[in-house]
C-alpha positions as CSV (number, residue, x, y, z in Angstrom):
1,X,-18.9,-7.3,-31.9
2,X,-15.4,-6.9,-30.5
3,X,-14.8,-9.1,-27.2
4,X,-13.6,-7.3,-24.3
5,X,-9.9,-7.5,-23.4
6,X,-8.8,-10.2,-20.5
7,X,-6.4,-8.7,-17.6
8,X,-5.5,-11.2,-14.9
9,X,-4.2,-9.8,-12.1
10,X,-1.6,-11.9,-9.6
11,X,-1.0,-10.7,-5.7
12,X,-0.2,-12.8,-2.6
13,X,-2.1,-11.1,0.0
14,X,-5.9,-11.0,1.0
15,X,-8.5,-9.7,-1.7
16,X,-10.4,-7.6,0.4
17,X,-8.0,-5.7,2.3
18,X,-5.9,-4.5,-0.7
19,X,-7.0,-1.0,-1.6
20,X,-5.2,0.1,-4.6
21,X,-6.1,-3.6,-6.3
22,X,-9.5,-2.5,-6.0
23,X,-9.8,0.8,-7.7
24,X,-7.5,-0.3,-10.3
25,X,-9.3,-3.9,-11.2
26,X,-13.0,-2.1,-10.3
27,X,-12.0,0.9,-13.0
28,X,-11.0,-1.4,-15.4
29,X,-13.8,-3.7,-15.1
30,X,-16.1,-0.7,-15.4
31,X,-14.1,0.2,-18.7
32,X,-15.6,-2.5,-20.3
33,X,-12.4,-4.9,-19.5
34,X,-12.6,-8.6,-18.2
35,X,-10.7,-8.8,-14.9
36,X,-9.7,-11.5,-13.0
37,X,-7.6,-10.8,-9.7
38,X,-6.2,-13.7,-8.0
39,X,-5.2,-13.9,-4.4
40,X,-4.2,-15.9,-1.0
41,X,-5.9,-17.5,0.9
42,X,-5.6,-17.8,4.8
43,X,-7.2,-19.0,8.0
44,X,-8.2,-15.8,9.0
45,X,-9.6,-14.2,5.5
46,X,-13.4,-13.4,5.5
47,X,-15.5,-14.3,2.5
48,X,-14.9,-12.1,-0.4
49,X,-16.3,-8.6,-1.2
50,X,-19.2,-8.4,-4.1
51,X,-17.3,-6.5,-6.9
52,X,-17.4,-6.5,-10.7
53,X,-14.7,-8.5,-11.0
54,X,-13.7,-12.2,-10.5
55,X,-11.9,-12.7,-7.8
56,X,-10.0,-16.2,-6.9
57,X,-7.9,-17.7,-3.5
58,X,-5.2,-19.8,-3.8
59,X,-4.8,-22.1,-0.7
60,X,-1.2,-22.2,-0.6
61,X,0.5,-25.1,1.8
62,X,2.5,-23.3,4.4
63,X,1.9,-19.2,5.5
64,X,4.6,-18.1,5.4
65,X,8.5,-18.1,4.4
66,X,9.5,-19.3,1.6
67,X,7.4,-22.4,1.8
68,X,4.5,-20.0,1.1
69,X,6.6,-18.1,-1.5
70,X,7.2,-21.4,-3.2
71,X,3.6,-23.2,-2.8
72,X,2.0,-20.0,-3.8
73,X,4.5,-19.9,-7.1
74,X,3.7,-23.2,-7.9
75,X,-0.3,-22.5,-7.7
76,X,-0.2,-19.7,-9.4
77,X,2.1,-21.1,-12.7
78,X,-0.6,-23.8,-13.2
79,X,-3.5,-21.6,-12.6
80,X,-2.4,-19.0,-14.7
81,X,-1.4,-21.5,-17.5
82,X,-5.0,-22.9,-17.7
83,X,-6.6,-19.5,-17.6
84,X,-7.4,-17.5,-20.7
85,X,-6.4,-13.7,-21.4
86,X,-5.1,-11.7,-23.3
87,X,-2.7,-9.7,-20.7
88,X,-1.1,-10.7,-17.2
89,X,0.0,-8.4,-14.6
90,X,2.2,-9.2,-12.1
91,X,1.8,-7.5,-8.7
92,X,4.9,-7.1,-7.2
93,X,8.4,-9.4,-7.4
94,X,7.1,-12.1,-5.2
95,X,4.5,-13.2,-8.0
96,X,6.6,-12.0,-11.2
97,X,8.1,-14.9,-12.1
98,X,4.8,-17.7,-12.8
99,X,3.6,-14.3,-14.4
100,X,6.7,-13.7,-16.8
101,X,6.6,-17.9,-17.3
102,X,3.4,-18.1,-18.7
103,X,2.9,-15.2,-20.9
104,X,6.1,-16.3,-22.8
105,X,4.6,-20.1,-23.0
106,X,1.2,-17.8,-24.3
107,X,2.3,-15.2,-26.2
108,X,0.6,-12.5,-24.5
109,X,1.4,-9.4,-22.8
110,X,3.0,-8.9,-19.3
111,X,3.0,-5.8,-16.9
112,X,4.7,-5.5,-13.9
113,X,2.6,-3.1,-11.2
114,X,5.4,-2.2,-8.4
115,X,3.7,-1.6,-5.4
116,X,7.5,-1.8,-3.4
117,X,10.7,-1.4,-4.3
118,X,11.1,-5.4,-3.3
119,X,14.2,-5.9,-3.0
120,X,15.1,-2.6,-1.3
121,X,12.3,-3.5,2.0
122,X,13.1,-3.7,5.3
123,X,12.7,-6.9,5.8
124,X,14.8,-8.3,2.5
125,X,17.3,-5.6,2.7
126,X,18.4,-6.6,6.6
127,X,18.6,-10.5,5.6
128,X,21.9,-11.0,3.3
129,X,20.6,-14.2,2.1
130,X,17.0,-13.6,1.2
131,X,18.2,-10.1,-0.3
132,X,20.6,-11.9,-2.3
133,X,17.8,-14.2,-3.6
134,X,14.9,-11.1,-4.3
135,X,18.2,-9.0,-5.6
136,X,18.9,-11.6,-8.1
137,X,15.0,-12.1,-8.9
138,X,15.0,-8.6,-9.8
139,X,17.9,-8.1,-11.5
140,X,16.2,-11.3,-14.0
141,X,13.3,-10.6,-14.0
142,X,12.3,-6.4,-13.9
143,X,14.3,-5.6,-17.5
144,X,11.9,-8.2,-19.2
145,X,9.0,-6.6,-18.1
146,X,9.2,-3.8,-20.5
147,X,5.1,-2.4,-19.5
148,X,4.7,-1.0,-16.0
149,X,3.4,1.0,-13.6
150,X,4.7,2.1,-9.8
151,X,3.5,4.3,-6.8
152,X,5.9,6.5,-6.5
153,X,8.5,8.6,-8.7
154,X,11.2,7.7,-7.1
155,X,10.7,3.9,-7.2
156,X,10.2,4.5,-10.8
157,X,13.6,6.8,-11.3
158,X,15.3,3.6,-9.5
159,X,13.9,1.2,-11.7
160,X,15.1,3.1,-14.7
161,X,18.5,3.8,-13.1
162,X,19.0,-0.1,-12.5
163,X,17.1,-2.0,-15.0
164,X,16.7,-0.1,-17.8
165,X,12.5,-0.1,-17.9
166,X,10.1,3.2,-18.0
167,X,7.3,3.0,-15.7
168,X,4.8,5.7,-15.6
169,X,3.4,6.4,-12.5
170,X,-0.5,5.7,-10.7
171,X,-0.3,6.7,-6.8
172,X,-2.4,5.2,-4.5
173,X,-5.2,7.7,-4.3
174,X,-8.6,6.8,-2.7
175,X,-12.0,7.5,-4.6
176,X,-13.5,11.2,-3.9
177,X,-16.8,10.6,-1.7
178,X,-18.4,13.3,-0.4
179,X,-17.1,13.8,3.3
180,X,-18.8,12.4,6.0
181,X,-17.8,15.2,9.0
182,X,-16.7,13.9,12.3
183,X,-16.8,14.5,15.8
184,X,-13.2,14.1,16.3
185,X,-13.0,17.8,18.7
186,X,-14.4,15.2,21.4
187,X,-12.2,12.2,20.4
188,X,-8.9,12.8,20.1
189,X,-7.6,9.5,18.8
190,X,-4.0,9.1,17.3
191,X,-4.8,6.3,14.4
192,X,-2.6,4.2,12.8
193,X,-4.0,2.2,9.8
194,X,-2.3,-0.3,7.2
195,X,0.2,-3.1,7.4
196,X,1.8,-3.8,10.6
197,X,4.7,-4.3,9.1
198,X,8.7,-4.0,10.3
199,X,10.1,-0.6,9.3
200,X,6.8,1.2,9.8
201,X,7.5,2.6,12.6
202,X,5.8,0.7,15.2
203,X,8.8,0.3,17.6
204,X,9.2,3.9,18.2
205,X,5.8,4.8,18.1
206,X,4.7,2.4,20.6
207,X,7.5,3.7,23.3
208,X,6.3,7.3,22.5
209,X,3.1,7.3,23.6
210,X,3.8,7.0,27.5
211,X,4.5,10.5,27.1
212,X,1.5,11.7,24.9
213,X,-2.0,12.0,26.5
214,X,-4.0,10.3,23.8
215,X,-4.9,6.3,22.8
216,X,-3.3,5.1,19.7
217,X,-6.2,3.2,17.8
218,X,-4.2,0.6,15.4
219,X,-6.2,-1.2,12.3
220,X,-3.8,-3.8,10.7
221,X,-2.0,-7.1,10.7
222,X,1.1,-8.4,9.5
223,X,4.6,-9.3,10.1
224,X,5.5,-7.1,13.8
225,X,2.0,-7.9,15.2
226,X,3.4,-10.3,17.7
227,X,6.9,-7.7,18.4
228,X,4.1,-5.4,18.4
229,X,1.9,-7.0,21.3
230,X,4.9,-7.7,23.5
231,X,6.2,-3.6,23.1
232,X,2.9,-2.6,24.2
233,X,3.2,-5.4,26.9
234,X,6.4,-4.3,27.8
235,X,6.0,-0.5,28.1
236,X,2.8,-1.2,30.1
237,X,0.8,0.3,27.9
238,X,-2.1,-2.0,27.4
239,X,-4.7,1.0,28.1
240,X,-3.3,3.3,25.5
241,X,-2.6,1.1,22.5
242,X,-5.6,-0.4,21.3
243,X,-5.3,-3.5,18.7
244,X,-7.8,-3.3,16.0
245,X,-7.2,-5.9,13.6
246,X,-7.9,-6.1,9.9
247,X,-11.2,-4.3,8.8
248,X,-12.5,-3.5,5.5
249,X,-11.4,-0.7,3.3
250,X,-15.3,0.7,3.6
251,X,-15.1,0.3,7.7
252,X,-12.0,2.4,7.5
253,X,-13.1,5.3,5.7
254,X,-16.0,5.7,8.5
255,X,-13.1,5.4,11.4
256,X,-10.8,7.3,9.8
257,X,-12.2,11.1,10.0
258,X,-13.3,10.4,13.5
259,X,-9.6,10.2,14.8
260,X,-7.8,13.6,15.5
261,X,-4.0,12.4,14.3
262,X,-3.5,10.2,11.8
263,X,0.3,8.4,11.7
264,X,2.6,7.1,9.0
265,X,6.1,6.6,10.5
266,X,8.6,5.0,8.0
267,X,12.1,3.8,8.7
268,X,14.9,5.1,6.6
269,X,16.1,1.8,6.1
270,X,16.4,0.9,2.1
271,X,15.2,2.9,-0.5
272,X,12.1,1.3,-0.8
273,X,10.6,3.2,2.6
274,X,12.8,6.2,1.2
275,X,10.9,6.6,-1.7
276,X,7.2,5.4,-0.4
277,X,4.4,7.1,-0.7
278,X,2.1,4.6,0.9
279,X,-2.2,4.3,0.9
280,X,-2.5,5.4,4.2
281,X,-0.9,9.0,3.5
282,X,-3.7,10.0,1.1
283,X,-6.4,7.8,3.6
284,X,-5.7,10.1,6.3
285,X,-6.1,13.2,3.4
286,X,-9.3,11.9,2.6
287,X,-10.2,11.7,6.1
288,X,-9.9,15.0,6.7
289,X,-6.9,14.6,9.6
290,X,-3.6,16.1,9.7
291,X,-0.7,13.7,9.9
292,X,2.8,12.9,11.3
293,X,4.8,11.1,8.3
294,X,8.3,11.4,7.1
295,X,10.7,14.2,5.6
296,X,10.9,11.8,2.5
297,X,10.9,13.3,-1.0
298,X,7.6,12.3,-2.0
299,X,5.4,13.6,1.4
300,X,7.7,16.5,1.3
301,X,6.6,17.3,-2.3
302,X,2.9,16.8,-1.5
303,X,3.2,18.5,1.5
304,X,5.2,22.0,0.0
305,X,1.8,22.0,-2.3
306,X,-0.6,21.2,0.1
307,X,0.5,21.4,3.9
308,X,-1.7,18.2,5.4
309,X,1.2,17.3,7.7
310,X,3.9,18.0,10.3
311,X,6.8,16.4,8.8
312,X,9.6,14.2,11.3
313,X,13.6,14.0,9.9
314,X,13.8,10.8,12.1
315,X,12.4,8.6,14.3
316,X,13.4,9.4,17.7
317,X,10.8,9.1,20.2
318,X,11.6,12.6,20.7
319,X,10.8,13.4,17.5
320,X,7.4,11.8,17.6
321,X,6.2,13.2,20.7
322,X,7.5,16.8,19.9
323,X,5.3,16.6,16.2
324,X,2.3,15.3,17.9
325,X,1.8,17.2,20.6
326,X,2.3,20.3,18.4
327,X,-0.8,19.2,16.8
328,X,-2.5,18.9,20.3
329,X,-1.4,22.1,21.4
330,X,-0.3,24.9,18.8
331,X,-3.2,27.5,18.2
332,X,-4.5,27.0,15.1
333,X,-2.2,24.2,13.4
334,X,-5.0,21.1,14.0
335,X,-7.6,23.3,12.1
336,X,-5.6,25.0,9.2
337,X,-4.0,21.5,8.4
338,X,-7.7,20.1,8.8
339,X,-9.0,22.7,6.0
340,X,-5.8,21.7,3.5
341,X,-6.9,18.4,3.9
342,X,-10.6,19.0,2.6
343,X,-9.0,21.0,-0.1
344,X,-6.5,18.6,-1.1
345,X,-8.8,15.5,-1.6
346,X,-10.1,17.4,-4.7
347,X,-6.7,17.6,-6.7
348,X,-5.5,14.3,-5.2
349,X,-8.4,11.7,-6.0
350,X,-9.0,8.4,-7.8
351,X,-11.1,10.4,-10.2
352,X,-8.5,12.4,-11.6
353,X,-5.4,9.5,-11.9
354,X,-7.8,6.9,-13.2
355,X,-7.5,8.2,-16.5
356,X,-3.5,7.1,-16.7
357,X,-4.4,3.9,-15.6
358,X,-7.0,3.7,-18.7
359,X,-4.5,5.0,-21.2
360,X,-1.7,2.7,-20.4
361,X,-4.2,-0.4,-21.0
362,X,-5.6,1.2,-24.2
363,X,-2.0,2.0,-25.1
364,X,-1.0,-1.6,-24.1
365,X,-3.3,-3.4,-26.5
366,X,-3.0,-1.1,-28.9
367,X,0.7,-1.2,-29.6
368,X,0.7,-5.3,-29.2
């Protein structure tokens, strides 16, 4: 009897918040495929989720900077050099390199799964030194990672462009459950969901809502939290902008179709929020709410085929307020955009783009 194939999968961020590592190691364990998914570990992370997978934290020394980035590395090389399998997959640039290291030292396949354009985020791309240093990482590293897979197809037309590799493309889509219904014609929450990141939006969004008769519900952590705390401190608007915190993907999906707007607001500031097409996008679809997201290439495509949002060229608060309150207030917009959404969770599903996750693994071994 054949043994199953080994995958270990490398991330830095918390297990149980990261959606799209979950369908993708959950339908791979349920293909008959050993998994492993290894993580970070922080003072705030909650015990792990029951999955069929294995799932491991690293504890690195400091949280962030590149004292985590370099602790983490260092981790990671000797826990992936002790570790058996037969393929490693390297979750973005920040863990690529321990990744790239150790299959070389084994002999054993690698695969790069792009989640950003790294070097191209906000938050790189705005710091000349640490975008020379992720530049130069990617520039080494990407070309010798010959297998892969990204989020968008524009993030993959880049990679090509620059590096050379052909990565076939798995979006972020949620699972198809059947849909819960909501109450939301008596709630009409604006909700933001995901990372609180720079270049999501947050600083114009925030500002916005003195004018908009609604709360803002926000479910996330990360890098702007505490920018984010003092704007809504700032603009006195402690009553309207509710902080959330992290919650569970499951938690989500009940919140989610019980808001009446959902929002993803991305700063045209490097190519990687150019070409995103982020989790939250098809959340909100799944939810059953229309949206306010970007005139980007990829919402724009989905959107032509679909029509699940009203789409912003910028970022002006103007902008904002104009978008959502014609949702609020124009006849018949809320509900038809409602409808496409119902409709458009049955094309867009992790049902139907699991199978191109399957095939490049059984393609992967295969061919080795």
């Amino acid at each position: 009897m054949t043994k199953p194939r080994r995958i270990l999968f490398t991330v830095t961020n918390d297990l149980n918040h990261d959606q799209r590592m979950i369908r993708i190691c959950s339908s791979l364990a349920n293909a008959g495929y050993e998994i492993l998914l290894i993580g970070a570990r922080n003072k705030r992370s909650l015990p792990l989720s029951t999955m069929p997978y294995r799932q491991v934290r690293l504890w690195p020394v400091f949280s962030r900077g590149f004292g985590f980035y370099a602790s983490y590395n260092l981790q990671l090389f000797f826990t992936l050099l002790f570790t058996r399998c037969d393929a490693y997959c390297g979750i973005d640039l920040d863990t690529l390199l321990p990744v790239w290291l150790v299959s070389r030292i084994r002999g054993k396949a690698r695969v790069y799964d792009a989640h950003e354009f790294f070097s191209q985020q906000k938050e790189v791309i705005t710091r000349p030194r640490i975008h020379r240093f992720w530049k130069g990482m990617e520039k080494s590293l990407v070309p010798r990672f010959k297998n892969g897979y990204t989020v968008s197809q524009g993030i993959a037309e880049e990679f090509t462009s620059l590096y050379g590799v052909h990565y076939i493309l798995v979006r972020n889509l949620p699972l198809l459950k059947p849909f819960p219904g909501s109450s939301r014609a008596k709630n009409r929450i604006l909700l933001y969901q995901g990372a609180v990141n720079e270049a999501r939006g947050l600083e114009f969004l925030v500002p916005a809502m003195a004018q908009i008769d609604a709360e803002l519900h926000i479910y996330g952590d990360g890098n702007f939290l505490e920018d984010l705390k003092k704007l809504i401190l700032s603009n006195n608007l402690s009553n309207k902008v509710l902080l959330h915190g992290m919650r569970r993907p499951e938690e989500l999906e009940k919140i989610t179709p019980e808001a009446f707007i959902g929002l993803n607001l991305v700063e045209n500031t490097g190519s990687n929020q150019y070409h995103s097409l982020a989790n939250k996008f098809f959340d909100y679809i799944h939810g059953g709410i229309p949206q306010v997201t970007m005139n980007f290439p990829e919402y724009r495509r989905i959107n032509e085929a679909f029509e699940v949002a009203v789409l912003i060229d910028d970022l002006e608060i103007k902008s904002i307020v104009e978008a959502i309150q014609r949702l609020q207030n124009e006849k018949g917009l809320h509900s038809r955009l409602a409808e496409n959404c119902l409709r458009a969770r049955q094309t867009l599903n992790w049902q139907l783009e699991e199978p191109v996750l399957l095939k490049f693994y059984r393609d992967l071994f295969e061919h080795k």
